[in-house]
N, C-alpha and C positions, 0 to 999 in steps of 0.2 A: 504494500500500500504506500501511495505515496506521504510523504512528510508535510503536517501543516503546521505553519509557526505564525501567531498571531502575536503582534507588538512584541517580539522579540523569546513568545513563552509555546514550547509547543505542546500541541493538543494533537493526543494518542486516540486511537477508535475507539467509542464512546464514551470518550469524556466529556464532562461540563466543567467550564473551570469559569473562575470570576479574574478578570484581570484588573486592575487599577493603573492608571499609567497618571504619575505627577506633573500637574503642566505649570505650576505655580504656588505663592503662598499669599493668603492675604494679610494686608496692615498687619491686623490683629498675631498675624506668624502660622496662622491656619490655616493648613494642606491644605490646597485643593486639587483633587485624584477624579479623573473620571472615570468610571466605572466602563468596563468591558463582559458581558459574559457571552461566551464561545459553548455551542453546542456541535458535537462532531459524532455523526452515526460510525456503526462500525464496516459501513460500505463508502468506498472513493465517490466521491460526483465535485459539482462546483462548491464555491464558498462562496456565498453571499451576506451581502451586508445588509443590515437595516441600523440604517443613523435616524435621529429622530432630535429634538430640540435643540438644531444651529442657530439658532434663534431661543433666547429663553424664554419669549412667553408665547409659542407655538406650541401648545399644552398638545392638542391632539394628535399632531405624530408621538408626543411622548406616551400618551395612554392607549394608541395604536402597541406599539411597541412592549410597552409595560403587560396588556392584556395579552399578547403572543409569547410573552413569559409565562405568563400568572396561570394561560390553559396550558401550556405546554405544546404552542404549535411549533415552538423555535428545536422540538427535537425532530428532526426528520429521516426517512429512512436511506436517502444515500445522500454526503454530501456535508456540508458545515458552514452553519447561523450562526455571524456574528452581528447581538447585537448590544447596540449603544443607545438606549432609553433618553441620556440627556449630556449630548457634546458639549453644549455651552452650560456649565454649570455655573458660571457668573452670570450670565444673565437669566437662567432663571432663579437666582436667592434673589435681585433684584427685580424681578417680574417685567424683565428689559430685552427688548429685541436683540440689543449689542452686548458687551464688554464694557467695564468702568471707563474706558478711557474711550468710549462713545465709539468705537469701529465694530464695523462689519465682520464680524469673522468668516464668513461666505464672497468676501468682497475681498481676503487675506491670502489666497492659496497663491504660492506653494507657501509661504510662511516663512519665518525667520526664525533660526531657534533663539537668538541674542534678541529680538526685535520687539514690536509692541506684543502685548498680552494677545491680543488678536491672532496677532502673528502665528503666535507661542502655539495658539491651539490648533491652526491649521498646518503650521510644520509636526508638529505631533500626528498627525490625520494624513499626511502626507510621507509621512517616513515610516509610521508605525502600523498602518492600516491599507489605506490604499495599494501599495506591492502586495500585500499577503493574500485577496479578494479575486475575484473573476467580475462579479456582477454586484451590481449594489440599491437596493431603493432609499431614496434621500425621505425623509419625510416633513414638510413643511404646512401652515396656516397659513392664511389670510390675516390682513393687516388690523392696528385696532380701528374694530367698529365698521370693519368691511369681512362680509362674506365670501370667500371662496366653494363655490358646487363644486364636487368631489373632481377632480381633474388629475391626470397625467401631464406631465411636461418634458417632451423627449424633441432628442433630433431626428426627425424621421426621415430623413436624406441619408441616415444611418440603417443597415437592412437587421444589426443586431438591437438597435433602442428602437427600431419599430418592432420589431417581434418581442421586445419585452415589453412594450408600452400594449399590443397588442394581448401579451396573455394575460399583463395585468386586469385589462378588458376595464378602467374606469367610466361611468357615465361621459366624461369626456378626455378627448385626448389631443394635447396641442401643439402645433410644430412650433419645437421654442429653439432658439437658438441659445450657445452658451454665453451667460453672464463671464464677463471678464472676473479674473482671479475667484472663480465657484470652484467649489466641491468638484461639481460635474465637468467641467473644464476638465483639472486637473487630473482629474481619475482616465479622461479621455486621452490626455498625453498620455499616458502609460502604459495602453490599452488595454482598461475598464472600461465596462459600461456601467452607468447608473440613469435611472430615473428619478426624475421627482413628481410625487406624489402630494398636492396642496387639498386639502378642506376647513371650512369652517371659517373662522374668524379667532384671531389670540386671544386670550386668558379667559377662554370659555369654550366649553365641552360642544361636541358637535355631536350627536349619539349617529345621525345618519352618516356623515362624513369618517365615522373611527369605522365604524360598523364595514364599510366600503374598502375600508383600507387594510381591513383585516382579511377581506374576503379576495380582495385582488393581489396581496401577498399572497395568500395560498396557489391563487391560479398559478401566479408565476412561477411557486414552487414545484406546482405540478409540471409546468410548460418546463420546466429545468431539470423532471426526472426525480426531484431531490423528494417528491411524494405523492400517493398512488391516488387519491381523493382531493376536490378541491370544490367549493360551494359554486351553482350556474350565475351569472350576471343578473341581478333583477332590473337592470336597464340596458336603453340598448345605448352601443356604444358611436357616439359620434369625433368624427374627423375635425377638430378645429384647423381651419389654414391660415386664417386670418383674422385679426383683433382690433380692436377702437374701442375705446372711451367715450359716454355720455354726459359731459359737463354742463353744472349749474350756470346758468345765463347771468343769474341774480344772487346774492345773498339771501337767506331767509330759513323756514322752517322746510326740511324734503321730509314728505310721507308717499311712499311709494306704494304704487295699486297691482303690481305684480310679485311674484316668487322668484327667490334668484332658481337659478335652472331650467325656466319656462323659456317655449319660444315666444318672441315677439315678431309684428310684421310691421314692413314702414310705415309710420305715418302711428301709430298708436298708441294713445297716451297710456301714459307707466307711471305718472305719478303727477304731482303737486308741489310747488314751492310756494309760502304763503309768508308775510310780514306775521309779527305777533299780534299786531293790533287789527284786522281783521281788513287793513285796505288795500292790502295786493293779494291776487292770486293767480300763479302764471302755471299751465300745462307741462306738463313733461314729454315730448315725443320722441320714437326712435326714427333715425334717419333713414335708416335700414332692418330687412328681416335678421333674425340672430338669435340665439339663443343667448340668455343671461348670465354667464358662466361668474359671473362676483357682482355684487351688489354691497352700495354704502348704507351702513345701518345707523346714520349718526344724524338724529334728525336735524342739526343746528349745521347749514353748509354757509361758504363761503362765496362770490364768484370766482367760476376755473375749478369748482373741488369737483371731484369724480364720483356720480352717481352712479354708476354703473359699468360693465365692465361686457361687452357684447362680443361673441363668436362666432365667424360664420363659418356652415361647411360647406360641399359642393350644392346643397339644394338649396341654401339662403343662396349661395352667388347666383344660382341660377336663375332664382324668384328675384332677387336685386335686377340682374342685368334686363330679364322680361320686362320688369318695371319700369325701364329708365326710356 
């Protein structure tokens, strides 16, 4: 059988081992270790990754994750799950999308081991994880007070992150290209594949969005071999190609008349902006057909803030272009 070595510790057939890897200390002189646990069957196949809170108040990839421990889906029958419940352990004690020192650590790769704290944790993610892997699902939320509908985010100009975005089978799935110094980037120099996996909205539970991400992990496990059962899609799955933003014309109160994940057709009103004092009230309409794939849940907007968040596939381009 061949040899698996995870952040520098190796794991024998059918082991479960916890790893801790130190990426710093705070003020106070207190470790902080992020946690690794590694499950490896006692048959060869891939290694996959499930990272989950790059971001610390992106709660539900972490109780994605946490729950694929807690049933024991992370023991599979060929092959070895590693995962990592919560990468940025600074920013979630601070319920903060970054690091103290305000950076991106998805915005950090490859990282610097001498360099900012940011840094620190994606050179760690970089040296310690990324070589050891084949495959990997990133798992991320929606920003605060905006919804993300359960999505995929791959390169699909890529024939293996379309077949993985594919058995993940998400209700939706979007041709993203990579964010400079990502996770996903980086793993693609090396050649790893990952996906990311977005739902919900930060520092609040999404039960449809976990529930989605539990069940599209398994596909992929299944699509991987690594396991002989996997739960059907209860949506079907559409092709995002292209995306645009619906912005506030006005400051004021947004109540919206639609569901994020619903389609909308042009011309539709989706919602309302209104003054407090009861003497403006202006329409919301879509430009275009689309499905809703994020919505802003923050009913106090500004002018320019982002209502909504529209995806089209081949059959909104086509109802578009009929249109025009």
């Amino acid at each position: 059988m061949k040899k698996v070595v995870i952040a520098g510790h190796e794991i024998l057939p059918g082991e479960f081992k916890e790893i801790d890897i130190n990426i710093a200390r705070l003020p106070s002189h207190t470790q902080i270790d992020t946690p690794i646990y590694v499950s490896r069957s006692e048959h060869d196949g891939p290694i996959l990754a499930l990272t989950a809170g790059m971001h610390g108040d992106e709660i539900n990839g972490m109780e994605i994750v946490r729950r694929i421990l807690d049933e024991g889906l992370h023991k599979v029958t060929r092959g070895t799950v590693v995962c990592m419940p919560i990468t940025n352990v600074y920013g979630f004690l601070n319920f903060s999308r970054d690091v103290p020192d305000g950076k991106d650590v998805n915005r950090s790769f490859p990282g610097s081991k001498n360099g900012s704290l940011a840094s620190r944790v994606a050179y760690n993610l970089t040296h310690q994880i990324i070589p050891c892997i084949d495959y990997g699902i990133d798992f991320h939320t929606g920003g605060a007070m905006r919804t993300n509908y359960p999505q995929v985010r791959a390169m699909l100009n890529d024939r293996t992150n379309q077949e993985l975005a594919e058995a993940f089978c998400a209700p939706f799935t979007i041709d993203s290209p990579f964010r400079p110094n990502s996770l996903r980037k980086e793993a693609s120099k090396k050649g790893k594949n990952i996906i990311v996996y977005e739902a919900g909205e930060s520092l609040r539970f999404d039960k449809h969005g976990i529930e989605e991400g539990i069940a599209g992990t398994l596909r992929l496990m299944k699509h991987l071999k690594m396991i002989d059962d996997a739960p059907k899609p209860k949506e079907a799955n559409r092709i995002i190609w292209s995306s645009s933003w619906v912005r506030a014309k006005h400051a004021g109160l947004f109540q919206p008349s639609i569901q994020c994940g619903q389609m909308v057709h042009k011309g539709d009103r989706v919602g309302t902006i209104t003054d407090p004092f009861g003497e403006f009230k202006e329409d919301v309409k879509v430009p275009e057909t689309a499905y809703v794939i994020g919505l802003n849940n923050s009913p106090v907007v500004n002018a320019g803030d982002a209502l909504m968040h529209l995806g089209m596939d081949n059959v909104c381009k086509l109802e578009n272009k009929n249109a025009d």
